[in-house]
C-alpha positions as CSV (number, residue, x, y, z in Angstrom):
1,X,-0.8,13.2,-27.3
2,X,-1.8,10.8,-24.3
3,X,-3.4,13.0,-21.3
4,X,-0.7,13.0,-18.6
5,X,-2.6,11.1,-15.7
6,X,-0.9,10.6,-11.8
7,X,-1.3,7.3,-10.0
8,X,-0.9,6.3,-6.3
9,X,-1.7,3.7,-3.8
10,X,-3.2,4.4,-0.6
11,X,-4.0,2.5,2.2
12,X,-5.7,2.1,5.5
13,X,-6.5,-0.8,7.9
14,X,-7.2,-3.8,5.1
15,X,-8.3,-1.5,2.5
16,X,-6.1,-0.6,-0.5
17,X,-7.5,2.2,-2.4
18,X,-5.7,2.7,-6.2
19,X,-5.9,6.4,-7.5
20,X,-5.2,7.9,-10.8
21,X,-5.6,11.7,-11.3
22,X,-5.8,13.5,-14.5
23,X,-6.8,17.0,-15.3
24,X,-10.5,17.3,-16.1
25,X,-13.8,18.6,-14.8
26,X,-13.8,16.8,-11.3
27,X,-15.7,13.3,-12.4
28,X,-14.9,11.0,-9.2
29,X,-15.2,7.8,-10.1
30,X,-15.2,4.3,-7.6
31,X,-14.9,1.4,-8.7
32,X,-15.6,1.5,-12.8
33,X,-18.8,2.4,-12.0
34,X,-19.9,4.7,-9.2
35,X,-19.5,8.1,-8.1
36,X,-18.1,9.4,-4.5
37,X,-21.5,10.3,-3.3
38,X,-23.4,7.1,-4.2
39,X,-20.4,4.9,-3.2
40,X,-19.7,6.5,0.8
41,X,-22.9,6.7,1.9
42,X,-22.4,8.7,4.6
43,X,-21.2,12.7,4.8
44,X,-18.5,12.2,6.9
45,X,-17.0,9.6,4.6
46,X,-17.2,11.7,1.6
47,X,-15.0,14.5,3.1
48,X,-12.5,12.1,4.9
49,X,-12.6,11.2,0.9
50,X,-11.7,14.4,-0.5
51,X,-9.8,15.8,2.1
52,X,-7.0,16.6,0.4
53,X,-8.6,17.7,-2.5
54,X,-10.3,21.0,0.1
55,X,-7.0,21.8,1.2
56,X,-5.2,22.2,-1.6
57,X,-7.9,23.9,-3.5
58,X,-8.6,21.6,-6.2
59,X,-11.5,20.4,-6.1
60,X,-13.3,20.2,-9.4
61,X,-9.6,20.2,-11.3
62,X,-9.2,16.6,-12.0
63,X,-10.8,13.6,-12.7
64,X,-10.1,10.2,-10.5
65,X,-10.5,7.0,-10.9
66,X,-10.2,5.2,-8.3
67,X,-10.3,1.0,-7.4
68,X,-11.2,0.4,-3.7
69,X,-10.7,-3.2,-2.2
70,X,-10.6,-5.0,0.8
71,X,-11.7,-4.1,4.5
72,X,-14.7,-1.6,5.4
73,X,-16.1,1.2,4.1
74,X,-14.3,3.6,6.6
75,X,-10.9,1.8,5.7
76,X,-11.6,2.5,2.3
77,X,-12.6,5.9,2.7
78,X,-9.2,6.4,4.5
79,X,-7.2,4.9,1.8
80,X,-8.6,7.0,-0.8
81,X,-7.6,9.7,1.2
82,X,-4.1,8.7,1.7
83,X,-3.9,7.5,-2.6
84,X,-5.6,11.3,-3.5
85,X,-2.7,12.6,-1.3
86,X,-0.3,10.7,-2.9
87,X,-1.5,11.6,-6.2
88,X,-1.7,15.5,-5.8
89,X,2.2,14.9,-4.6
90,X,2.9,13.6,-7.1
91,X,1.2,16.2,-9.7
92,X,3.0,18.9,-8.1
93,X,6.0,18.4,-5.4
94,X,5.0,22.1,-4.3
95,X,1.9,20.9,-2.3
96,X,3.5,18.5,0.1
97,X,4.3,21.1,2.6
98,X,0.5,21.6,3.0
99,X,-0.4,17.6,2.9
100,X,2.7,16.4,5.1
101,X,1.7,18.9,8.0
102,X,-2.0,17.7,7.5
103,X,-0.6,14.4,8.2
104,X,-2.2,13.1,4.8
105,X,0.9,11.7,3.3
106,X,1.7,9.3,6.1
107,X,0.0,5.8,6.3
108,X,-1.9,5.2,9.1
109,X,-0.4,1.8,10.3
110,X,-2.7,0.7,12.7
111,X,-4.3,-2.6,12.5
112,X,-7.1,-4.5,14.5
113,X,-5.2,-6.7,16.9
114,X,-5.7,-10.4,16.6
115,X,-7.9,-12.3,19.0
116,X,-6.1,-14.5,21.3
117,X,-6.8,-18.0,22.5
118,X,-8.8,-18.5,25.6
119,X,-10.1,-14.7,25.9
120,X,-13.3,-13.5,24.1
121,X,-11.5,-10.9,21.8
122,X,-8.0,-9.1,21.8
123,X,-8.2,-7.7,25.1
124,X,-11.8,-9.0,26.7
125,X,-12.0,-11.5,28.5
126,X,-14.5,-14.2,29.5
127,X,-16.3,-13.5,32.5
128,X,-14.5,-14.6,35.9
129,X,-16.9,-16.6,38.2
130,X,-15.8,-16.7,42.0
131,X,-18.0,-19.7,43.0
């Protein structure tokens, strides 16, 4: 009998962050190779990471697998978040209460904003010279 495994899609900013759960010892795995710890560097990452997983009191239950691509580290961090979410909803339809009022469930659609033609960025400007 195949193990029963979950699978979501999260994402944030450019990243896209592909997540399959399956019951197990808590193994996080990034990217075919990599753990959570080695692959987010920093703390704050690694609990934006398994933020879901701390609030709904399973951490150590399952094993992910997850495939992170495109945009930043802190993108993907988010849209691991966002795919764990997605996941645990979809292992058991009695936790979204918990996730939807943390706001986990809900993509975060914002974007950088494009640069636009004769300013220095989105917003700045060049520098204005009176004589």
């Amino acid at each position: 009998m195949p193990i029963e495994r979950f699978y979501a899609t999260g994402k944030r900013k450019n990243a896209i962050a592909r997540v399959w759960l399956a019951p197990g010892t808590g193994t996080v795995t990034v990217n075919k190779r990599r753990n959570l710890m080695e692959y987010f560097g920093r703390e704050t990452l690694r609990i934006i990471a398994e933020q879901p997983l701390s609030l709904t009191n399973n951490h150590g239950n399952f094993d992910i697998y997850i495939l992170a691509s495109g945009g930043g580290i802190s993108g993907q961090a988010g849209a691991v978040r966002h795919g764990i979410a997605k996941a645990l909803e979809a292992y058991d339809a009695n936790l979204r209460p918990v996730l939807k009022r943390a706001g986990l469930l809900t993509r975060d659609s914002r974007e950088k904003e494009r640069k636009k033609y004769g300013q220095k960025g989105a917003r700045a400007r060049y520098q204005y010279s009176k004589r």
